[in-house]
Backbone bond lengths (Angstrom), bond angles and torsions (degrees), N, CA, C in turn:
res aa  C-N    CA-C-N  psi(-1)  N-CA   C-N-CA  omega(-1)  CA-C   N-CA-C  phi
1 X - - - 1.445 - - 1.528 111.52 -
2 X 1.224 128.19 -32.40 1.239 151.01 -152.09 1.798 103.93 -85.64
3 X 1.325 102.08 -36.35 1.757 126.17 163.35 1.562 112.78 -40.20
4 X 1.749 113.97 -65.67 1.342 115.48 175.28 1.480 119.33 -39.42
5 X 1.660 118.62 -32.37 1.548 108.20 -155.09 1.573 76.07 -88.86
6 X 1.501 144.51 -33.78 1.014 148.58 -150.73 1.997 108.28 -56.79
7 X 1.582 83.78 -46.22 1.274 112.54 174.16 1.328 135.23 -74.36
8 X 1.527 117.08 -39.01 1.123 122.70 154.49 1.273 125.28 -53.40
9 X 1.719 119.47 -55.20 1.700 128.32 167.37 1.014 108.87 -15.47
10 X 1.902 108.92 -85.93 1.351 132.49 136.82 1.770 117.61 39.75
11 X 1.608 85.10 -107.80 1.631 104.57 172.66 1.353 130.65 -39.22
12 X 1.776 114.17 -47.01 1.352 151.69 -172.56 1.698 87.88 -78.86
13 X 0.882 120.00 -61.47 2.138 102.41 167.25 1.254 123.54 -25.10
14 X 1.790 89.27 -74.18 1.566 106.82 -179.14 1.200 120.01 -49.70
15 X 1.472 119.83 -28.10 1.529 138.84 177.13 2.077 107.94 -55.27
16 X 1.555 88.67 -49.87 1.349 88.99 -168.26 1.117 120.76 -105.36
17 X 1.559 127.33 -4.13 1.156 122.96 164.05 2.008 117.96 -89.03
18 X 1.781 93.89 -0.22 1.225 96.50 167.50 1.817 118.63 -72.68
19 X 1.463 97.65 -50.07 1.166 116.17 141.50 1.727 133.15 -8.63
20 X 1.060 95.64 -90.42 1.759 104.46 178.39 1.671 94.45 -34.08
21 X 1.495 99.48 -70.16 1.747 121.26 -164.41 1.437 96.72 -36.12
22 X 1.488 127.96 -77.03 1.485 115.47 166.94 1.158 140.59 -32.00
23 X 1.178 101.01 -47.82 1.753 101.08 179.55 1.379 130.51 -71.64
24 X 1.916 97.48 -18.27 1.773 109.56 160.05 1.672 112.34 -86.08
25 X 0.879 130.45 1.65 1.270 132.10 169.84 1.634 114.68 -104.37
26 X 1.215 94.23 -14.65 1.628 98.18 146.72 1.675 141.75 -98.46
27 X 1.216 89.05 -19.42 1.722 88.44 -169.69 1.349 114.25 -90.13
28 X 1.729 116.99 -0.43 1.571 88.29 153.04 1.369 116.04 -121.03
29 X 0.598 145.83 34.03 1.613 142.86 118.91 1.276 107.97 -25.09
30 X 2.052 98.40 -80.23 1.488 104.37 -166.01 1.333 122.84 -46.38
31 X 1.777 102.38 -37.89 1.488 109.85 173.63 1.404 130.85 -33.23
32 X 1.408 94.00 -50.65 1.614 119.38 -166.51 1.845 113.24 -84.81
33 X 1.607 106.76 -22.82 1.751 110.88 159.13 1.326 113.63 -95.96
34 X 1.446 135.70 -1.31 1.137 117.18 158.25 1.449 128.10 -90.57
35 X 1.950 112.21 -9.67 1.413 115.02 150.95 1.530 125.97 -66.66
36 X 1.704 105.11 -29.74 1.034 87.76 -153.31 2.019 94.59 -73.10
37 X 1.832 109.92 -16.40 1.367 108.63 179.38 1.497 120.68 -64.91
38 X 1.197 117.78 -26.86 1.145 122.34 -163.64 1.462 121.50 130.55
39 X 1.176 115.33 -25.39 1.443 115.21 -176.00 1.495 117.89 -90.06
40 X 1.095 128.04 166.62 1.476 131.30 152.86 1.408 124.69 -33.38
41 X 1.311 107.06 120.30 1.621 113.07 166.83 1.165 124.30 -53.28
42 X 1.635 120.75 -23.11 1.460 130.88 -165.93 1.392 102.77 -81.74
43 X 1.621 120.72 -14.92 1.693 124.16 178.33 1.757 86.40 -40.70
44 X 1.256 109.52 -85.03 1.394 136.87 -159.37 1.598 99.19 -22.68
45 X 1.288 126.21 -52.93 1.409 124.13 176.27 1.851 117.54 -36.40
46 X 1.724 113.69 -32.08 1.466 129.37 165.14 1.798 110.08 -41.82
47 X 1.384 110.81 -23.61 1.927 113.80 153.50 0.746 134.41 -40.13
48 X 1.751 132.70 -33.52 1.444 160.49 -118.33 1.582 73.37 -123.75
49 X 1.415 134.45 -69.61 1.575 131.50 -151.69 1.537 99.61 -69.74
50 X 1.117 92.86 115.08 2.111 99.33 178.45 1.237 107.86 -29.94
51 X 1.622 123.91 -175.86 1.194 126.90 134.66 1.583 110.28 75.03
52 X 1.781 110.57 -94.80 1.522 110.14 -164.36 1.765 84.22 -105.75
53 X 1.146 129.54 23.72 1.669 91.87 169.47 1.472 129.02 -84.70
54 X 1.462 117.28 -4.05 1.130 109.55 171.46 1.155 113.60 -96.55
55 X 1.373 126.15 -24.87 1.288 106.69 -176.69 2.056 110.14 -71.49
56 X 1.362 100.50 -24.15 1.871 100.05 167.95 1.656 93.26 -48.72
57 X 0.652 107.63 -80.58 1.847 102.12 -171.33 1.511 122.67 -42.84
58 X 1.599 118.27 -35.87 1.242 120.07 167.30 1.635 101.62 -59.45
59 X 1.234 124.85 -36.94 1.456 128.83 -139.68 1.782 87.13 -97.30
60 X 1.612 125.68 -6.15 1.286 122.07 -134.89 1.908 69.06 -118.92
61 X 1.383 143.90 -58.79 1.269 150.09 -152.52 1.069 100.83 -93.35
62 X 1.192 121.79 -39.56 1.825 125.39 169.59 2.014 123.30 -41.07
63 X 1.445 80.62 -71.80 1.609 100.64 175.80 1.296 118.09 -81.96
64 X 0.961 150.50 -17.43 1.563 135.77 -172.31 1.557 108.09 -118.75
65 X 1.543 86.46 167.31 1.808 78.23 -175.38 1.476 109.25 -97.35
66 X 1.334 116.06 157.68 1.356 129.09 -151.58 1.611 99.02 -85.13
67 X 1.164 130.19 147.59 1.327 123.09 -173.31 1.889 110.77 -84.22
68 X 1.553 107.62 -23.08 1.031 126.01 -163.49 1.585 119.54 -92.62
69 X 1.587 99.98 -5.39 1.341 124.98 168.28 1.840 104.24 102.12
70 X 1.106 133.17 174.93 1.421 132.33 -175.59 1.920 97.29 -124.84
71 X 1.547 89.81 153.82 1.651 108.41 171.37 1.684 119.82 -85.81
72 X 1.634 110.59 95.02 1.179 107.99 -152.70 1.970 90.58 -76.11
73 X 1.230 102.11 164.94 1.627 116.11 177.46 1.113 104.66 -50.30
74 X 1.729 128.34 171.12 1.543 120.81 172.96 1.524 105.77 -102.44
75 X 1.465 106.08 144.64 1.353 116.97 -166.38 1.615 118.56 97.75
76 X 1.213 118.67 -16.98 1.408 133.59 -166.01 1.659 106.78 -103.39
77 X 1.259 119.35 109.79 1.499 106.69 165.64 1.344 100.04 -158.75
């Protein structure tokens, strides 16, 4: 019986050191497009929170306006 928690631990590792591994293979990128928008590089660290932290950051460059101004379409001004 004692096996399952063995296994779960286990799994729940692999879970989160998959984790970490992603979220550093993301955060500098993000780092480096949220300077180039205007915002803080430290957004990008919001990777680190399992689950919903990237989409806060997707949800963070998406919706608001960029401080650094936006790339209007060509032909459009």
């Amino acid at each position: 019986m004692t096996w399952i928690l063995g296994v779960g631990s286990f799994v729940l590792s692999l879970f989160l050191i998959a984790h970490l591994l992603l979220a550093l293979v993301l955060i500098i990128p993000t780092w480096r497009i949220c300077t180039r928008a205007g915002f803080s590089g430290a957004l990008s660290l919001f990777h680190l929170v399992p689950v919903i932290g990237s989409f806060i950051v997707m949800a963070v460059l998406a919706f608001s306006a960029w401080p650094a101004g936006e790339a209007s379409p060509p032909g459009r001004r």
